[in-house]
RORO-426039 format. One record per residue: residue in one letter; z, x, y of N, C-alpha, C, O in turn. Coordinates in steps of 0.02 Angstrom, whole numbers, plus 32768, in hexadecimal, padded with zeros to 4 digits. Atoms other than C-alpha are relative to their C-alpha. Example, Ala and Ser with C-alpha at 12.3 -4.5 7.8 and 13.67 -1.06 7.14 Angstrom:
BEGIN
type|nz|nx|ny|caz|cax|cay|cz|cx|cy|oz|ox|oy
a|8000|802D|7FC5|8186|8267|7F1F|8000|802D|803C|8021|8061|803B;
s|7FFD|7FD6|7FC5|8165|82AC|7FCB|8025|7FD9|8037|802D|7FF2|806E;
END
This chain:
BEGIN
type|nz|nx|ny|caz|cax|cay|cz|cx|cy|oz|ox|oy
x|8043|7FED|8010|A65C|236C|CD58|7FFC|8012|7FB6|8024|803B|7F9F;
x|8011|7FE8|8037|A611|2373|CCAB|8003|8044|7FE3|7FDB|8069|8001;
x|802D|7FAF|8026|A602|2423|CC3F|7FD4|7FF1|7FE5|7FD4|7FBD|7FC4;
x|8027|7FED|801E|A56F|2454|CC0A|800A|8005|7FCE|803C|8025|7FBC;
x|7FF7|7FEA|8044|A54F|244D|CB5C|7FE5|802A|7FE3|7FB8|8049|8000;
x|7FF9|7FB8|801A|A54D|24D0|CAE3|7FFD|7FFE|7FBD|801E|7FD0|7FA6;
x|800D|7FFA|803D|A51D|24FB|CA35|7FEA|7FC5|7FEE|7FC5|7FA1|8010;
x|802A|803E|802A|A4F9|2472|C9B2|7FE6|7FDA|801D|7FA9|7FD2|8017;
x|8014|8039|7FE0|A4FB|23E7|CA22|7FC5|7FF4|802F|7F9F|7FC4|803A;
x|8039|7FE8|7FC8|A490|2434|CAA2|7FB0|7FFE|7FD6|7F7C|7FE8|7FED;
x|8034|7FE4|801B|A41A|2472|CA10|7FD9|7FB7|7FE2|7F9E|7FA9|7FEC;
x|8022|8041|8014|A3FB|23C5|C9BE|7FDC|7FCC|803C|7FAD|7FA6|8032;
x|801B|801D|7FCD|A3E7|237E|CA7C|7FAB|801B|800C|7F7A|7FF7|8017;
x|8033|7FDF|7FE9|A362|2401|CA99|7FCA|7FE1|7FB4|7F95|7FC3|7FBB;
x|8045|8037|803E|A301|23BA|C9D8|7FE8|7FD3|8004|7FAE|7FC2|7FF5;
x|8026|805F|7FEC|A307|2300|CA11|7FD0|8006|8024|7F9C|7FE7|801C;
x|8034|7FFE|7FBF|A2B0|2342|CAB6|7FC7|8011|7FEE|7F98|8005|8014;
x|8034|7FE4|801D|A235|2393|CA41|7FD5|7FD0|7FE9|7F99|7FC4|7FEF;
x|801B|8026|8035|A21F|2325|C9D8|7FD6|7FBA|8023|7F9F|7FA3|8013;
x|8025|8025|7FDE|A209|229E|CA5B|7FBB|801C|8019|7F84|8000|8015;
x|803F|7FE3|7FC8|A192|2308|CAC1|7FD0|7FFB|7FCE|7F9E|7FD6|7FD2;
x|8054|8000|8047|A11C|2328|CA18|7FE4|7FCD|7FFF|7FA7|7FC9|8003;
x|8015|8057|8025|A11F|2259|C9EC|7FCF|7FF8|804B|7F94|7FEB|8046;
x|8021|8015|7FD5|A0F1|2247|CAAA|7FBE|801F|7FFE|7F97|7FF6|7FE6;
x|8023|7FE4|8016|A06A|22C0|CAA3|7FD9|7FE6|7FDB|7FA8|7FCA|7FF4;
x|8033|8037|8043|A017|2270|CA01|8001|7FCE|801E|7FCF|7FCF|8042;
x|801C|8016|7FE4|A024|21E7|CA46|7FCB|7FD9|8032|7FB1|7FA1|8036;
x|803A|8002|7FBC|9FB6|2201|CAE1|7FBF|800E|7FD8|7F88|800A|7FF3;
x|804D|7FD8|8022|9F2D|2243|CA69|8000|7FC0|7FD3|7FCC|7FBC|7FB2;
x|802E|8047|802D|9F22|2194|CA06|8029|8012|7FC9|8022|7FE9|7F9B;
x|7FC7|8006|806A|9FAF|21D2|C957|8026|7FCF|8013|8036|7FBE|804B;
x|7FBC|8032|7FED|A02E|214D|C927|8029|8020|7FFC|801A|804E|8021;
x|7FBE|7FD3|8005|A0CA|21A4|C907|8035|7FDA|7FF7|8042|7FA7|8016;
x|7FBA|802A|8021|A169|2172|C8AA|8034|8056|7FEA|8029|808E|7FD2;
x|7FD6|7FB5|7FF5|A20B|21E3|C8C1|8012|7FF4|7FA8|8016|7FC0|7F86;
x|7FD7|801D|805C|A24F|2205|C7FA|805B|7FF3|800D|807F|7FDB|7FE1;
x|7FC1|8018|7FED|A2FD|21F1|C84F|802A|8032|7FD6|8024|8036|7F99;
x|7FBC|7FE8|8032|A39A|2263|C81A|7FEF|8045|7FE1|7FBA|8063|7FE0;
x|800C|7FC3|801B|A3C0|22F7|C7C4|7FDD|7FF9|7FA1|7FD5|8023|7F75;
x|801B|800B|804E|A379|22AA|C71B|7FCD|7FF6|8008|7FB7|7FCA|7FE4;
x|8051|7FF0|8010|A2C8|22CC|C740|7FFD|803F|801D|8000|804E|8058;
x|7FF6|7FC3|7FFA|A2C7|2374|C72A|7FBB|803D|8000|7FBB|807A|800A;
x|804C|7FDE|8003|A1F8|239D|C715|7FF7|7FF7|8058|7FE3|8022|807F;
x|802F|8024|7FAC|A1CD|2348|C7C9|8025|7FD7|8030|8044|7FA6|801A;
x|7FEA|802F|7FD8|A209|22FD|C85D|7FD9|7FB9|801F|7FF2|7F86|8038;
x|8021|803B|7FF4|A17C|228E|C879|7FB9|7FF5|7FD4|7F8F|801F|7FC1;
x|8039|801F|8038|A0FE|2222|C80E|7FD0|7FF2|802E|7FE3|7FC9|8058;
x|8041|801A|7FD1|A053|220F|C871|7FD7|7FE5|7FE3|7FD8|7FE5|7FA6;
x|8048|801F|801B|9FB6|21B8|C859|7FD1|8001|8033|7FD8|7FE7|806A;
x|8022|7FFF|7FD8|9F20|21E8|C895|7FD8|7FD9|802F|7FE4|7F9D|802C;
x|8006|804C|7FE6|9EC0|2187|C90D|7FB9|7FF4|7FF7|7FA8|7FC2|8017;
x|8043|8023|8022|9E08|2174|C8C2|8002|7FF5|7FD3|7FE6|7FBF|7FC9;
x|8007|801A|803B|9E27|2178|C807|8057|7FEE|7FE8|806E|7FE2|7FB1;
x|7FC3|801E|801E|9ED9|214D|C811|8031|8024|7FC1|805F|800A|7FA0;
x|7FE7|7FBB|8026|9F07|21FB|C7AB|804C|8010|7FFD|8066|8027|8030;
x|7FBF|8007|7FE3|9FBB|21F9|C78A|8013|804D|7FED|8001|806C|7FBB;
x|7FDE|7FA7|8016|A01A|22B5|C796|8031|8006|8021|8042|7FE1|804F;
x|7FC0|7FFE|7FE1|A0B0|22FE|C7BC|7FF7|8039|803F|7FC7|805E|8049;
x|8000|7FC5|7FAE|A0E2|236C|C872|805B|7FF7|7FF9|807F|7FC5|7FFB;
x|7FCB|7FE9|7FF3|A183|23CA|C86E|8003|8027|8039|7FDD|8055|8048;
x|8019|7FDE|7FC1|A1AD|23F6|C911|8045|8026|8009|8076|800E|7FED;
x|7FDC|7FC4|8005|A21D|2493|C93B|7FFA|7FF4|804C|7FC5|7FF1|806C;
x|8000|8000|7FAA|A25D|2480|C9F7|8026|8038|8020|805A|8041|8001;
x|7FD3|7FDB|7FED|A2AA|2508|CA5E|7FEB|7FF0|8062|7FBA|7FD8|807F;
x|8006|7FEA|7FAA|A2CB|2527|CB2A|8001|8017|800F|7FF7|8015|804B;
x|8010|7FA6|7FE4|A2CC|25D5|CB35|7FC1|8021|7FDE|7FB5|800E|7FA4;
x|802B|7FE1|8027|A240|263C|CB04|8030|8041|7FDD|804C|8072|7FF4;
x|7FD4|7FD5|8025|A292|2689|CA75|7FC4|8004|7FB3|7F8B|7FEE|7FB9;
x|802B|7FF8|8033|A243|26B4|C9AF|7FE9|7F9A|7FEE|8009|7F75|8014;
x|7FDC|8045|8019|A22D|25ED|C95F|7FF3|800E|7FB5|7FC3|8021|7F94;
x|7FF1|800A|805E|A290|25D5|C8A2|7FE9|7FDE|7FFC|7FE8|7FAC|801F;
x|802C|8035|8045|A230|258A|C82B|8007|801A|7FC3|7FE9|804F|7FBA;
x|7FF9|8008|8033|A26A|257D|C780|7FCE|7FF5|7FDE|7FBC|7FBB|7FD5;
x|8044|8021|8036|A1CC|258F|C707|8022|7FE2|7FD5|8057|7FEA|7FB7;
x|7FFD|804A|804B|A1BE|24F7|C695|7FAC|8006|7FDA|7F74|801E|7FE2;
x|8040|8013|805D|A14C|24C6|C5EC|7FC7|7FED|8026|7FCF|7FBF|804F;
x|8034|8017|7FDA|A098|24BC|C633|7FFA|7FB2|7FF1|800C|7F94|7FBE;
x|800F|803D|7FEB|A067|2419|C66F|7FC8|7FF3|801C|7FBE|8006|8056;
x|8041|8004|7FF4|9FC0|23E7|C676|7FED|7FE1|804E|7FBB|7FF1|806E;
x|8007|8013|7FC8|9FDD|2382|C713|8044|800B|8042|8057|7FE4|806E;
x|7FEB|8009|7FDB|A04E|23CB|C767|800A|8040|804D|7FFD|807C|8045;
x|801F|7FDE|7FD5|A04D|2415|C817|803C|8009|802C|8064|7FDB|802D;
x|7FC8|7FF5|7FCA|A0D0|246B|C8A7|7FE3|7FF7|8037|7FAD|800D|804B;
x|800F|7FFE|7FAD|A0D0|243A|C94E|8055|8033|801F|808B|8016|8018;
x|7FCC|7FF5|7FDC|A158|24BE|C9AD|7FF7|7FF8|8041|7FC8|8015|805D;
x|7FF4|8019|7FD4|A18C|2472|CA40|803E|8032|8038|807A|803F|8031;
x|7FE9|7FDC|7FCF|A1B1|24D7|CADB|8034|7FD7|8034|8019|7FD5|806C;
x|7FEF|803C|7FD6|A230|2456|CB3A|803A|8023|804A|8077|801A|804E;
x|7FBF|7FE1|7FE1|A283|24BB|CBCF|8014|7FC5|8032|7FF6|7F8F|8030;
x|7FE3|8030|7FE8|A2E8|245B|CC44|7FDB|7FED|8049|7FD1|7FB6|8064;
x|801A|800A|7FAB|A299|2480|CCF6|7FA5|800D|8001|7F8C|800F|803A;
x|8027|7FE0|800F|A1EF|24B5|CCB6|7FCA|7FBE|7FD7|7FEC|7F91|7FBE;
x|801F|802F|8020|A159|243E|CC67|7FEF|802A|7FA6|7FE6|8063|7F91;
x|7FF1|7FEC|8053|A15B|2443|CBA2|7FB9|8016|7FF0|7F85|8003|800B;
x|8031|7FE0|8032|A0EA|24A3|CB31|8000|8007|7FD1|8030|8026|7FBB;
x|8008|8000|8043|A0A9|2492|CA8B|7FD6|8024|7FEB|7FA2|8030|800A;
x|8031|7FE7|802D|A05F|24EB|CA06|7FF4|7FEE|7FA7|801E|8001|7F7E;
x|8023|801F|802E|A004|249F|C970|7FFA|802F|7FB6|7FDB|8064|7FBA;
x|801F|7FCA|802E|9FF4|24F5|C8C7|8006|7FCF|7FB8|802C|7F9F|7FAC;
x|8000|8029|8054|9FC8|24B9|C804|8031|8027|7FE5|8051|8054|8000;
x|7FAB|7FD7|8006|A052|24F2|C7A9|7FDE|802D|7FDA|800B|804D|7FBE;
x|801E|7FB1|8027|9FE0|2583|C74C|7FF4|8029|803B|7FF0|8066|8038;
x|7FF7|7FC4|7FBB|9FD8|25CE|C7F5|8037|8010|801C|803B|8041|8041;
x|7FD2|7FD2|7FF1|A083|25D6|C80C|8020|8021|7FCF|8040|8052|7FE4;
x|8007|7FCE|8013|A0A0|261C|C781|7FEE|8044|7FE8|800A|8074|7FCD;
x|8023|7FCD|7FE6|A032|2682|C799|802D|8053|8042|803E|808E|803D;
x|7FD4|7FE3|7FD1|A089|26BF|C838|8052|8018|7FE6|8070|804A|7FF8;
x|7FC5|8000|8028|A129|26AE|C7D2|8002|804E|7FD9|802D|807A|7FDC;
x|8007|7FBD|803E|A0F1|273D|C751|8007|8043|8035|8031|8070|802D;
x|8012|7FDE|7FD7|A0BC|27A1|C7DD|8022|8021|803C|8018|8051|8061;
x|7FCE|7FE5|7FC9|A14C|279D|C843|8034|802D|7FD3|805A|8058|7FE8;
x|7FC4|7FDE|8036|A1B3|27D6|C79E|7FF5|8044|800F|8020|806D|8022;
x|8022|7FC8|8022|A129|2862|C77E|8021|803D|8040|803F|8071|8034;
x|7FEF|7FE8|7FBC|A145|2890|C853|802F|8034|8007|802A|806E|801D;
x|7FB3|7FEC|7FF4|A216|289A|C83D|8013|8030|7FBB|8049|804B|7FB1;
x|7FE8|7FD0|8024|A200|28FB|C7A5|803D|7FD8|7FC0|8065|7FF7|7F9E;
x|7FD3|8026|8018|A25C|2852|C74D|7FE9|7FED|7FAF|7FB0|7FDD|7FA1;
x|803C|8009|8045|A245|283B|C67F|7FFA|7FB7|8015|801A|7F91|8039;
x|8014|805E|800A|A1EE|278F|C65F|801E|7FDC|7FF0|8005|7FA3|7FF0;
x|7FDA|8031|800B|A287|2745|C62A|803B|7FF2|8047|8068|7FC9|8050;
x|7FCD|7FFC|7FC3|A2E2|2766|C6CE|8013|7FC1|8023|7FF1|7FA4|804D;
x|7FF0|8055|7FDD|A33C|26C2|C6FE|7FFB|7FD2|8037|7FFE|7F94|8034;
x|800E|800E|7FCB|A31D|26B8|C7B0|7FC3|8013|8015|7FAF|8049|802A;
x|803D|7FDA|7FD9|A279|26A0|C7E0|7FF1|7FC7|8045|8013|7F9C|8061;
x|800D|8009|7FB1|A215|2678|C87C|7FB5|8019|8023|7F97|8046|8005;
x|803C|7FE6|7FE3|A17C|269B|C8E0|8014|800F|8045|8044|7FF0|805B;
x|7FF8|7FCF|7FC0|A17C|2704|C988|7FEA|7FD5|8029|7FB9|7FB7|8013;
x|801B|8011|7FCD|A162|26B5|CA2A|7FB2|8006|800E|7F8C|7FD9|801F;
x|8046|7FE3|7FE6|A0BD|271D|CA46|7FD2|7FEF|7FD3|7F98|7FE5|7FE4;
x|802B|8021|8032|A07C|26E3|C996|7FE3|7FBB|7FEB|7FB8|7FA6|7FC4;
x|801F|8045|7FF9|A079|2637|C9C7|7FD0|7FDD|802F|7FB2|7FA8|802F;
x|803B|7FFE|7FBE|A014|264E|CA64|7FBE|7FDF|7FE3|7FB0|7FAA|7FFE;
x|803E|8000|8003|9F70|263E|CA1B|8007|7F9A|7FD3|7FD5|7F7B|7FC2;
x|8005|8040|801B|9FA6|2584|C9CD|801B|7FCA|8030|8034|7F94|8020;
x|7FE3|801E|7FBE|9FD4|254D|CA85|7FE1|7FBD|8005|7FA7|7FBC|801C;
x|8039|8057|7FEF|9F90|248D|CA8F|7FCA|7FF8|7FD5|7F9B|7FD3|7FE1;
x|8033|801F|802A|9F2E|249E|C9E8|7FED|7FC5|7FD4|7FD9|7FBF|7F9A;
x|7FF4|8047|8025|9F38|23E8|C9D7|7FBA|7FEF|7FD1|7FBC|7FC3|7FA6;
x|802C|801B|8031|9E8A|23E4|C984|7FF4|800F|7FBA|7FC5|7FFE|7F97;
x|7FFF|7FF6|804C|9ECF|2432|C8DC|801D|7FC2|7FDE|801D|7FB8|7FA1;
x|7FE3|803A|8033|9F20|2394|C8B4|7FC7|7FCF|7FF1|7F9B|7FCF|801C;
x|8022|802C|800C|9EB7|2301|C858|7FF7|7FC9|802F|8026|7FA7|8044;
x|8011|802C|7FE5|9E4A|2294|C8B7|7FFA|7FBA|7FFC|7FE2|7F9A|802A;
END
């Protein structure tokens, strides 16, 4: 019988699943979607285009299977670009939440201000409970 896997391997399994689940997702709503492949696209995991004006932007998607905080590394604003974190548990149906990336940093600042962390503090992240309210807000992305 197999072991269960564990750390890295597990953790990058659980991103693909993310990452798939997001593309499928868009998808179903009419985006094209192209993966950027690899650890050398380091803004976004996926290139979309919208599906009336054909709007191209980026969606970095942050996957976990436990409800735990989700890391996100703030980056250089980006006019188009947007997080999908992807809820992917194993026995359980997946859940997403939608945000422009000025709202999670937003949440970002806010979680610092929370933990009492300075603004340069290396590990950041948004809270489980702070992402609630961006649960399936697929209509912030371009139409």
């Amino acid at each position: 019988m197999q072991q269960p896997k564990v750390g890295t391997q597990r953790g990058r399994q659980i991103q693909w699943a993310a990452q798939f689940a997001v593309a499928s997702e868009l998808c179903k709503r009419d985006y094209e979607v192209s993966f950027t492949m690899g650890n050398t696209a380091p803004v976004a995991d996926l290139m979309v285009a919208s599906p009336l004006k054909g709007e191209m932007f980026l969606v970095d998607v942050k996957g976990m299977n436990r409800v735990n905080p989700w890391i996100i590394k703030r980056k250089a604003p980006l006019a188009m670009l947007f997080y999908v974190l992807a809820y992917v548990p194993a026995n359980a149906p997946n859940d997403f939440f939608v945000l422009r990336q000025q709202d999670a940093d937003a949440l970002i600042a806010a979680e610092l201000k929370r933990l009492n962390r300075p603004e340069n503090y290396p590990v950041t992240g948004i809270g489980w409970k702070a992402a609630l309210q961006f649960r399936n807000a697929w209509d912030v992305l371009p139409a």
